[in-house]
ROTI-287491 format. One record per residue (C-alpha): x, z, y; residue in three letters. Coordinates in Angstrom, 3 decimals, always signed. Layout:
! ROTI-287491
<vexlum><X>X</X><Z>Z</Z><Y>Y</Y><rest>ALA</rest></vexlum>
...
//
This chain:
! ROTI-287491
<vexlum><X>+0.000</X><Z>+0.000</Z><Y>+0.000</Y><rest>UNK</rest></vexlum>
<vexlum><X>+1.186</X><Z>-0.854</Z><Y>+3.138</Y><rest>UNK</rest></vexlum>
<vexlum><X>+0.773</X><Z>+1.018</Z><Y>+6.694</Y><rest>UNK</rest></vexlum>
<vexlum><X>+0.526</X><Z>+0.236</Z><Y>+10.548</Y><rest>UNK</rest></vexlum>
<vexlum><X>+3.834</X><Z>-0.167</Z><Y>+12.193</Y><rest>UNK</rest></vexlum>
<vexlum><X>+4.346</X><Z>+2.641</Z><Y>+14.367</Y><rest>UNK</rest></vexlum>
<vexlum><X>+6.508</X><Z>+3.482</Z><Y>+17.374</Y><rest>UNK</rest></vexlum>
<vexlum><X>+7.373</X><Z>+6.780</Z><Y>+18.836</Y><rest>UNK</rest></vexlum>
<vexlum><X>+5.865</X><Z>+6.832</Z><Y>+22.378</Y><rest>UNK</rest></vexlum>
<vexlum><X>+7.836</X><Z>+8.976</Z><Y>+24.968</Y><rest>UNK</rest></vexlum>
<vexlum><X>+4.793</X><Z>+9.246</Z><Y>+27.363</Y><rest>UNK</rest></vexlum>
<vexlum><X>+2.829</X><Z>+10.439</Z><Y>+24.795</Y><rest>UNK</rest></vexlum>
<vexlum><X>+5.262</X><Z>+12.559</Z><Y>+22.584</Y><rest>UNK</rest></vexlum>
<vexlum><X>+3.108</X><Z>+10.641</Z><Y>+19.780</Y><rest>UNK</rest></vexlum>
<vexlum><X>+3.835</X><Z>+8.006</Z><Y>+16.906</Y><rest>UNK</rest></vexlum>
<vexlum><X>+1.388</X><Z>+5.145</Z><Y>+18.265</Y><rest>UNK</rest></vexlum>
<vexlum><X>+0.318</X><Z>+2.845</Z><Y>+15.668</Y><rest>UNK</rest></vexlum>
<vexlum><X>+1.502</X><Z>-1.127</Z><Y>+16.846</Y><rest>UNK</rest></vexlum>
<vexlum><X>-1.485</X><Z>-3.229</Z><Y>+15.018</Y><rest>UNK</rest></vexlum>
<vexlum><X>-3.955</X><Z>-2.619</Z><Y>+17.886</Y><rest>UNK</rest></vexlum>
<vexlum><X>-3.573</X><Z>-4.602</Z><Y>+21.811</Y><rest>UNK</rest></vexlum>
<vexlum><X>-2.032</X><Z>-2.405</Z><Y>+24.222</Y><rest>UNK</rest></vexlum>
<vexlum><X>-5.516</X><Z>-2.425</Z><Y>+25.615</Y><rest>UNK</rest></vexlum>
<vexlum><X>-6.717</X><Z>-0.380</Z><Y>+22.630</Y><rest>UNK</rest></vexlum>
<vexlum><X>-4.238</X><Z>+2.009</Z><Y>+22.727</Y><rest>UNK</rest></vexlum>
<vexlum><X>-4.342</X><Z>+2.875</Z><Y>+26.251</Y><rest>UNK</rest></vexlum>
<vexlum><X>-7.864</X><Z>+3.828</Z><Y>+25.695</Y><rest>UNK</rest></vexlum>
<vexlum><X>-7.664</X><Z>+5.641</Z><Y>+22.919</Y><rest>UNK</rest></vexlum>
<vexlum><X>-4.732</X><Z>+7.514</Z><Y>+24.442</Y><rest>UNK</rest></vexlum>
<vexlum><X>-6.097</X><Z>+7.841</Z><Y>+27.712</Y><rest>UNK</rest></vexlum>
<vexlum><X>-3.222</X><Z>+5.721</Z><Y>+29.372</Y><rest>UNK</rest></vexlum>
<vexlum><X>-2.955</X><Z>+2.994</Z><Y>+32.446</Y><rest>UNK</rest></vexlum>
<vexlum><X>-1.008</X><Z>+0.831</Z><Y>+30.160</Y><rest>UNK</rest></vexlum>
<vexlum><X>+0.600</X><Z>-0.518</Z><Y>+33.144</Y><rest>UNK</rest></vexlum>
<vexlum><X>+4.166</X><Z>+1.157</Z><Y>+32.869</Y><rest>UNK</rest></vexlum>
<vexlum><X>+4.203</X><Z>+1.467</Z><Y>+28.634</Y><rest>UNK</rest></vexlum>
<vexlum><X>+7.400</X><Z>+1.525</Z><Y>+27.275</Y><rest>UNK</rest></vexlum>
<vexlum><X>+6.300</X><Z>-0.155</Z><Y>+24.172</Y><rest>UNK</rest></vexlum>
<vexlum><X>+4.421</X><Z>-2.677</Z><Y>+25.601</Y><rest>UNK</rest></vexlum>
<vexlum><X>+6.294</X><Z>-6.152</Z><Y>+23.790</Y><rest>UNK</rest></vexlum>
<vexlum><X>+5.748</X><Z>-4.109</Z><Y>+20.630</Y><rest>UNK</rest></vexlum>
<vexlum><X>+1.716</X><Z>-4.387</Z><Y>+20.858</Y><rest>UNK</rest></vexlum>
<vexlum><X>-0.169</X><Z>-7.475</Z><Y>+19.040</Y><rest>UNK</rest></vexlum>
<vexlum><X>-1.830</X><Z>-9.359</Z><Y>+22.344</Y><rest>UNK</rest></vexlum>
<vexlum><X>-5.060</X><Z>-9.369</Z><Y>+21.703</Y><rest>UNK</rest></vexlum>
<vexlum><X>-7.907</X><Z>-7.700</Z><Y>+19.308</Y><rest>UNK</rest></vexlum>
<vexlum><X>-7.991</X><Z>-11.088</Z><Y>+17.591</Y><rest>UNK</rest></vexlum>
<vexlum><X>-4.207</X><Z>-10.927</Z><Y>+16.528</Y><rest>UNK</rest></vexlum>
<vexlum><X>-4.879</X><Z>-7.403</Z><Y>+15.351</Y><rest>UNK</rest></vexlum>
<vexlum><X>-7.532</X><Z>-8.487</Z><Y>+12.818</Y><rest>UNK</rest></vexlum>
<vexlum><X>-5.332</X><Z>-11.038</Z><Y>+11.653</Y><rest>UNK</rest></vexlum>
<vexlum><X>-3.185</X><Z>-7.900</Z><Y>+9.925</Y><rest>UNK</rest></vexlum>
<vexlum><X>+0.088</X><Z>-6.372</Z><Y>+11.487</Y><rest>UNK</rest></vexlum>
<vexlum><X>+2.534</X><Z>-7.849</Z><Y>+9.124</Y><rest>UNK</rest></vexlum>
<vexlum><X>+1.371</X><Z>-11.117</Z><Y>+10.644</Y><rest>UNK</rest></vexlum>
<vexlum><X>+1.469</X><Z>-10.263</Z><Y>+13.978</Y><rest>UNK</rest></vexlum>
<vexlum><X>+4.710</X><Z>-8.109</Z><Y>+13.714</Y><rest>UNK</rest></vexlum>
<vexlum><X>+6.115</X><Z>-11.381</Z><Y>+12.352</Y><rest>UNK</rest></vexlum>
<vexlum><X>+4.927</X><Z>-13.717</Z><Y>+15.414</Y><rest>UNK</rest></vexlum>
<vexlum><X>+6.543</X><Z>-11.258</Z><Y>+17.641</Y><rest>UNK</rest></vexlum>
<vexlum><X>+9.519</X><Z>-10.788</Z><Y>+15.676</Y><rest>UNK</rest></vexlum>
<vexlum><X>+9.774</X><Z>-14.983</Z><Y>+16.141</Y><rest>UNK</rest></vexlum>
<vexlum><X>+8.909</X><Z>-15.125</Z><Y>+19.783</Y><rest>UNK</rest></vexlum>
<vexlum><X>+11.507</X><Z>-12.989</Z><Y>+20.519</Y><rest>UNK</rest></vexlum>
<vexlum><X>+14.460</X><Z>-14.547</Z><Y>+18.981</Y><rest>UNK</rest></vexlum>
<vexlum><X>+16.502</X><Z>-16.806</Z><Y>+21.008</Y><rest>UNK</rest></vexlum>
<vexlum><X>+15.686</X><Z>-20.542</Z><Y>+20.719</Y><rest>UNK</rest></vexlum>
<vexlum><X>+18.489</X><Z>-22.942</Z><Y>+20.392</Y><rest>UNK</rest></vexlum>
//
């Protein structure tokens, strides 16, 4: 079985579960979201969440490697 990726958030002194927008979690936390310090870790939208974190972890993983 295989869990959410998670992240230690700073702000929050919490482990903050990555398969969720940044939207989502900002609500549920009770945050701005404006200044997160994980915010290029967050799927971008509900829709990528549903798709399943090991899917969008790997689309990030891809957009952020250096093209050349």
């Amino acid at each position: 079985m295989f869990g959410s990726p998670m992240s230690f958030c700073p702000a929050r002194n919490d482990w903050i579960a990555l398969d969720q927008s940044l939207e989502e979690c900002a609500l549920s936390h009770r945050c701005s979201g404006g200044e997160c310090a994980l915010r290029a870790l967050f799927v971008a939208s509900s829709a990528e969440a549903a798709r399943g974190p090991a899917e969008s972890l790997r689309t990030r993983r891809q957009a952020a490697l250096p093209q050349g």
